[in-house]
C-alpha positions in Angstrom: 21.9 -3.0 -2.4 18.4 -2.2 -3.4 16.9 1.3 -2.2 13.6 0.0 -0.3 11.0 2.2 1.4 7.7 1.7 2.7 4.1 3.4 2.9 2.4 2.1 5.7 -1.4 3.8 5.1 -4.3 3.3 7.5 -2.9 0.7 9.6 -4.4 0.9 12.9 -2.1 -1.0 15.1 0.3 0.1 16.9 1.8 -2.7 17.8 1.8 -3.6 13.8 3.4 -0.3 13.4 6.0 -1.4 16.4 6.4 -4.4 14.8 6.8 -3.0 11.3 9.5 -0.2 12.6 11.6 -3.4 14.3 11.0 -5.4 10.8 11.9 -2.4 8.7 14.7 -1.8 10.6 16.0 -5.3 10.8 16.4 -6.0 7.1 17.9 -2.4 6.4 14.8 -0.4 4.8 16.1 3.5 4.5 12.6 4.9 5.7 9.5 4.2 7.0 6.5 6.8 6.1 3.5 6.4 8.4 0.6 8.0 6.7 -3.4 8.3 7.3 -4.6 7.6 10.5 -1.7 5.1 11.3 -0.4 5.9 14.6 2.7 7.0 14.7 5.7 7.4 17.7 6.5 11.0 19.2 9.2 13.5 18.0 10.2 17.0 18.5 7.6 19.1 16.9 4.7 16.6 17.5 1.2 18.6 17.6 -1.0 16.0 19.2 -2.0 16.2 23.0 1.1 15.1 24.7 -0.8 12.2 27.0 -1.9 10.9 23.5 1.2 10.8 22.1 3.2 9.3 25.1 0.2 6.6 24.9 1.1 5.7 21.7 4.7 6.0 21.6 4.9 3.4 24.6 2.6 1.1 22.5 4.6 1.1 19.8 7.5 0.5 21.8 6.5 -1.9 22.6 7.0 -4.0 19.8 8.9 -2.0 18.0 12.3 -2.0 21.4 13.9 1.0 20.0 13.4 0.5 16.4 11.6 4.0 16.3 14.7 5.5 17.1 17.0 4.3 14.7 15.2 3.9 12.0 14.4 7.0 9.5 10.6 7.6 9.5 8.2 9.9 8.3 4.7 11.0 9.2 2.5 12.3 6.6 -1.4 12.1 6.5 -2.0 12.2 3.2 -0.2 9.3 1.0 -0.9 10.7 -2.3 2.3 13.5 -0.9 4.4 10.6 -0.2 3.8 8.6 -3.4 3.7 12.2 -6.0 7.6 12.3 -4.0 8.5 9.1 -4.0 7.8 8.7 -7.5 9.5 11.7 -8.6 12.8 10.4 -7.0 12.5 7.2 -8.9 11.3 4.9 -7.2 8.6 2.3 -8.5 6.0 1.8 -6.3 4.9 -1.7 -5.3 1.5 -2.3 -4.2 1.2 -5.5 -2.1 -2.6 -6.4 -2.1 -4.4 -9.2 -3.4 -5.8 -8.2 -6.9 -6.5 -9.6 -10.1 -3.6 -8.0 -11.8 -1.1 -8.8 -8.8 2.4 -10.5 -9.8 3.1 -13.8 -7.7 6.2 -12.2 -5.4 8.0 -15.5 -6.1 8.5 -14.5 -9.7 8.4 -10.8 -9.0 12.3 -9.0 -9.4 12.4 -5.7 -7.5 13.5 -2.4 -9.0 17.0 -0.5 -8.0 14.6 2.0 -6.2 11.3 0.3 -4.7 8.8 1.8 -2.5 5.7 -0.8 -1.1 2.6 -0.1 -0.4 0.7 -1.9 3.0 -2.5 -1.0 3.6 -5.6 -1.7 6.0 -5.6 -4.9 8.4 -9.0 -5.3 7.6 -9.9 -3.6 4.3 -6.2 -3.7 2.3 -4.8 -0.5 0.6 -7.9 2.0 -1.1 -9.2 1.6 -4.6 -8.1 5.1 -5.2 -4.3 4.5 -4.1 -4.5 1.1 -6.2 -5.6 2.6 -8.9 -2.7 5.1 -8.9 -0.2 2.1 -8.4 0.8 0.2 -11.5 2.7 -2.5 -9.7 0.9 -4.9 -7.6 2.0 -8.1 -5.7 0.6 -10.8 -3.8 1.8 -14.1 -1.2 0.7 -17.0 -2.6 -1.8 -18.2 0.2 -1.3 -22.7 1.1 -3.6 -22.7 3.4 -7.7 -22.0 4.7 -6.7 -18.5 5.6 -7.2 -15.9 2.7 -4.6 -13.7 4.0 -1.4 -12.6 6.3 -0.9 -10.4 9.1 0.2 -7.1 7.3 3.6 -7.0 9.6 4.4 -10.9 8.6 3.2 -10.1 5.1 5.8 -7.3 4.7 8.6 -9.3 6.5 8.3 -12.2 3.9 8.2 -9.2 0.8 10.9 -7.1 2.1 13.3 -10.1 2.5 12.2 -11.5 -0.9 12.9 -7.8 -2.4 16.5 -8.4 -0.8 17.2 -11.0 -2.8 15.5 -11.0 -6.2 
């Protein structure tokens, strides 16, 4: 079985994050790193105000029915710590955004050790973390819309990277 970890950078949901935990989770990922201003569930040595974090934590749990506690996850603010880490362990890191170089994820094959990349609901993952990133893949879009939710987007590329 693949190694798969994700980077989930400037997402501002936290019912995306809920939903991301419970999704992550679900198809086995080892760890979920939360970094940037994603919001993130409480733990132990939390340093935010503790009415903010209990806020949070029950919007998250919202989606995410427990997910936050059994799956391993990280929070880190600044993703360039996570990917220097990550990619000193191993792993290849994935990028999924729509960009001229991106591989069609239906032809893509996944490495041993893979770590994606999901950015911004509204803006997608920075030019600077892109441009660190070698790999890139995109969803092949049917339809009017120009993009997915990034929670459904991940489901559909962490069940392809199961089985490529």
């Amino acid at each position: 079985m693949r190694d798969i970890v994700v980077i989930a950078h400037n997402i501002r949901s936290t019912h995306n994050i809920g939903s991301l935990l419970r999704t992550a989770e679900g198809l086995g990922i080892q760890k979920l790193y939360i970094t940037g201003y994603t919001p993130y569930p409480k733990h132990a040595r939390d340093s935010r105000l503790p009415h903010l974090a209990e806020k949070l934590h029950k919007d998250i749990h919202k989606t995410a029915l427990g997910a936050e506690e059994q799956l391993n996850w990280e929070q880190c603010e600044d993703v360039f710590t996570v990917l220097s880490r990550l990619k000193t362990e191993g792993y290849t890191l994935v990028a999924l955004e729509q960009t001229a170089d991106a591989i069609d994820i239906t032809t893509f094959k996944a490495p041993q050790k893979c770590a994606l990349i999901l950015g911004s609901e509204v803006t997608g993952i920075d030019k600077e973390i892109l441009d660190y990133i070698e790999t890139k893949i995109v969803i092949p879009m049917f339809g009017k819309k120009e993009s997915f939710n990034v929670v459904q987007a991940a489901a559909m590329t962490l069940f392809a990277f199961r089985f490529s």
